[in-house]
C-alpha positions in Angstrom: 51.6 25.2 -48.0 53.2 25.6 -44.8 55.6 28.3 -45.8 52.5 30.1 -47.2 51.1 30.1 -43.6 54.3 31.5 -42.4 55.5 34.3 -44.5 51.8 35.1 -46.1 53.9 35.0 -49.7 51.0 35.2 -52.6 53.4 33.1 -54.9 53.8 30.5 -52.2 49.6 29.7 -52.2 49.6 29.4 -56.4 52.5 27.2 -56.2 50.3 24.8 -53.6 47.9 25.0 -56.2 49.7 23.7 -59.4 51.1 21.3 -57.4 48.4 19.8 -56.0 46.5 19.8 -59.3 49.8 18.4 -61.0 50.0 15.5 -58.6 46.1 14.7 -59.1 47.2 14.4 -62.7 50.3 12.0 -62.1 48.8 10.0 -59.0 45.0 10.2 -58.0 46.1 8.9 -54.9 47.1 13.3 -54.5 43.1 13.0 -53.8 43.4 13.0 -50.3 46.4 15.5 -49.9 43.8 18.2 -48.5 43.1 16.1 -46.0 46.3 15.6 -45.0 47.2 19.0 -45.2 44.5 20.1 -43.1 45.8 18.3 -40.0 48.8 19.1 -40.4 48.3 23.0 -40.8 45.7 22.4 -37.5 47.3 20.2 -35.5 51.1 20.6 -36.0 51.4 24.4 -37.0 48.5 25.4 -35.3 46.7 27.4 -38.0 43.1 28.9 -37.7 40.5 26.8 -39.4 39.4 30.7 -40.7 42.8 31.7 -42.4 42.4 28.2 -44.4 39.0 29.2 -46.5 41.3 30.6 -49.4 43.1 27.3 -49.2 40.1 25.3 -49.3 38.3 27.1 -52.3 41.7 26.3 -54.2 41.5 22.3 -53.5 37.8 22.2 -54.6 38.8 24.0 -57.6 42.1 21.9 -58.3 39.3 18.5 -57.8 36.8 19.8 -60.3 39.1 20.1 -63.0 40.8 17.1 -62.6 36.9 14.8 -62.2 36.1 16.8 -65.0 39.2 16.3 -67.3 39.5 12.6 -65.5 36.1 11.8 -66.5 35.7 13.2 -69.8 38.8 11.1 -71.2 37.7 8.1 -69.6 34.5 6.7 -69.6 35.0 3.6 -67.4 35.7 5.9 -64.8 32.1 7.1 -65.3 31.3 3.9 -63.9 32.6 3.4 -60.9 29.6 3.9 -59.0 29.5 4.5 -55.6 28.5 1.4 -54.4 30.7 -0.8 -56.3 33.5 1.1 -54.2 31.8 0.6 -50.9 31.3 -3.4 -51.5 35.7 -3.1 -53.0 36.5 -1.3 -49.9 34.6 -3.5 -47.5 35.9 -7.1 -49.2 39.3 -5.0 -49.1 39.4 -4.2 -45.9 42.5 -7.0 -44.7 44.7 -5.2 -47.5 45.4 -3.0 -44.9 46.9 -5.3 -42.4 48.5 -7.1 -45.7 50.2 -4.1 -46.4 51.3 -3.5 -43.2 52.8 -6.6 -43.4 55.0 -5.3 -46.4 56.4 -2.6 -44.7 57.8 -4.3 -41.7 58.6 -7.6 -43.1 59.2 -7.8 -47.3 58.5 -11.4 -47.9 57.0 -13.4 -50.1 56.9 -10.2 -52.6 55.2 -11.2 -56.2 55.3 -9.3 -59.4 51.7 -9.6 -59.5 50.4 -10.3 -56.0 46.8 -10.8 -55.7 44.6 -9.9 -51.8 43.7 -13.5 -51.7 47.4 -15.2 -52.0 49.2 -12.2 -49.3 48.6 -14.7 -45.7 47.0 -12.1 -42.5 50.5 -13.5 -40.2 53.2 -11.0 -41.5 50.7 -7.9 -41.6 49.5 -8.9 -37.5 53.2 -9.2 -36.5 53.7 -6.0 -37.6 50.9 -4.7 -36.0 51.2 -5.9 -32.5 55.3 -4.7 -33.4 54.0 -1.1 -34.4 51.2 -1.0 -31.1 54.1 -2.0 -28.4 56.6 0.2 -30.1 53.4 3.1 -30.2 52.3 2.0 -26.2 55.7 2.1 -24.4 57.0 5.4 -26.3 53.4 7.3 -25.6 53.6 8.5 -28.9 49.9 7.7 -29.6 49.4 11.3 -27.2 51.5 13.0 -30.2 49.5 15.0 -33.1 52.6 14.1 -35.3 51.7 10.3 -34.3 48.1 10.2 -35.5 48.8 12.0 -38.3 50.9 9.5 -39.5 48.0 6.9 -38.8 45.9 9.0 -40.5 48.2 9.2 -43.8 48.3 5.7 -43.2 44.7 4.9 -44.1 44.4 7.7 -46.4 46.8 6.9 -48.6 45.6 2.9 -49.2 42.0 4.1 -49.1 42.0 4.9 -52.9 43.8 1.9 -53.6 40.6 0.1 -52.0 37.8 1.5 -53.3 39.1 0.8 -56.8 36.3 -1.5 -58.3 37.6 -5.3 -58.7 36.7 -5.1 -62.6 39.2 -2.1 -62.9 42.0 -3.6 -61.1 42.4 -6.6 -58.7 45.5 -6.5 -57.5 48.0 -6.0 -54.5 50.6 -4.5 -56.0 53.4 -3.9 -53.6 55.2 -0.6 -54.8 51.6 1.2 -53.8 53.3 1.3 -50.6 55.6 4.4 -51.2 53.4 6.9 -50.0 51.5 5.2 -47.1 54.8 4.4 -46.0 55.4 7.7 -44.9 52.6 7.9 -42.6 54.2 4.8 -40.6 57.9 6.7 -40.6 55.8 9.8 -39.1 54.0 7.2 -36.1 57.9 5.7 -35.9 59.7 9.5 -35.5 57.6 10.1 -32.6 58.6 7.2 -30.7 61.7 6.3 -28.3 63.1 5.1 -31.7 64.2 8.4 -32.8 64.3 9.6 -29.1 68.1 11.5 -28.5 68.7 8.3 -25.8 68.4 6.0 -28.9 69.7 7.8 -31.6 73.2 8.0 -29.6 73.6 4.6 -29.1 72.1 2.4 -31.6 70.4 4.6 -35.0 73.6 4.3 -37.1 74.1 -0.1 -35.8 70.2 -0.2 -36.5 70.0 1.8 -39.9 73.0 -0.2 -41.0 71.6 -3.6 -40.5 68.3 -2.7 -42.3 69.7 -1.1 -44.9 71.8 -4.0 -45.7 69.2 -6.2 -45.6 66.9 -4.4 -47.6 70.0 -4.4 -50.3 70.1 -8.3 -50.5 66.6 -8.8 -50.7 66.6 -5.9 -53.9 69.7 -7.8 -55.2 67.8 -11.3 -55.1 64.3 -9.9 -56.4 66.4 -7.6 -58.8 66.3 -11.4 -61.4 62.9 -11.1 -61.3 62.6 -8.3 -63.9 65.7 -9.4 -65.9 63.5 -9.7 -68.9 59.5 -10.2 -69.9 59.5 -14.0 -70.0 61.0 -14.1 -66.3 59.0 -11.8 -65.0 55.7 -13.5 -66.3 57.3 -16.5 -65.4 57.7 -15.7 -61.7 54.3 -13.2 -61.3 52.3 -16.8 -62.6 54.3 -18.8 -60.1 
């Protein structure tokens, strides 16, 4: 999408299109790309809100065959009525700080978490971590920042709104896209600033990534076959 903007190539603006309407068909999470996309293309790369119309004509088109298709192969989702996603999203709504949790500090992972058995004390860690991290580098005053908030939310929002009777659960690997939007909030920050990145990005990235290895190594026995991993998502 942004090299459409950029070099005005015809093929570039089609090839946004399949994509998108691709990725509604793989993730429905993809719902909220135009969103995304929009304040990006605004914000970030400065495009007029007037040069976008062909863009927007395409996303309502890519969404109306994908309800359409969506809806007419499944008839549950014919049911999930509006307000049965407002009362999901509302009773939901600490998921986000659970999740947050996740990112910054992967413990206590389950097979088969469920909202009620994640605790609130990881997820505010890593908040007050994210806002002091957020407050000293400024970052909050950077498009690129907010953005990253934004994809944040946007990207769990689906995952909220899905009605209890459809799917109660907090699974954990839902975190690969809003992660993302927390890596853009980080980029902006004196994390990734040249002072830092001198001194201490290889030390830092090291560390993590070596930590992040064990923990795969030790959940790795988790999903050695069906009986274990039943065993352990019931524990």
């Amino acid at each position: 999408t942004i090299d459409y903007f950029q070099t005005s190539k015809v093929y570039l603006f089609f090839a946004h299109f399949i994509s998108f309407l691709l990725a509604l068909f793989t993730k429905e999470t993809a719902v909220v790309i135009p969103v995304i996309s929009f304040f990006l293309l605004r914000f970030v790369f400065s495009v007029k809100v007037s040069k976008m119309l062909t863009l927007f004509a395409s996303w309502v088109f890519a969404l109306l065959i994908w309800y359409g298709l969506r809806a007419t192969s499944d008839p549950s989702y014919r049911g999930m009525f509006v307000q049965e996603m407002i009362q999901s999203g509302i009773a939901r709504i600490p998921a986000i700080l659970q999740y947050l949790g996740k990112i910054f500090f992967p413990v206590n992972l389950s097979a088969v978490p469920k909202f009620e058995d994640i605790t609130l004390i990881w997820g505010t860690l890593a908040l007050v971590l994210l806002i002091t991290v957020v407050t000293i580098s400024k970052s909050y005053k950077k498009p690129l920042a907010i953005i990253g908030l934004l994809w944040y939310f946007l990207f769990l929002f689906p995952v909220l709104i899905i009605p209890k009777q459809l799917n109660d659960q907090c699974y954990e690997h839902r975190l690969y896209l809003p992660f993302i939007g927390i890596l853009l909030i980080l980029s902006q920050s004196l994390l990734f600033s040249e002072k830092w990145k001198k001194k201490n990005t290889i030390m830092v990235s090291v560390v993590i990534l070596a930590i992040y290895m064990v923990i795969s190594f030790i959940r790795l026995e988790c999903y050695r076959d069906r009986q274990t991993f039943w065993d352990k998502a019931v524990a």
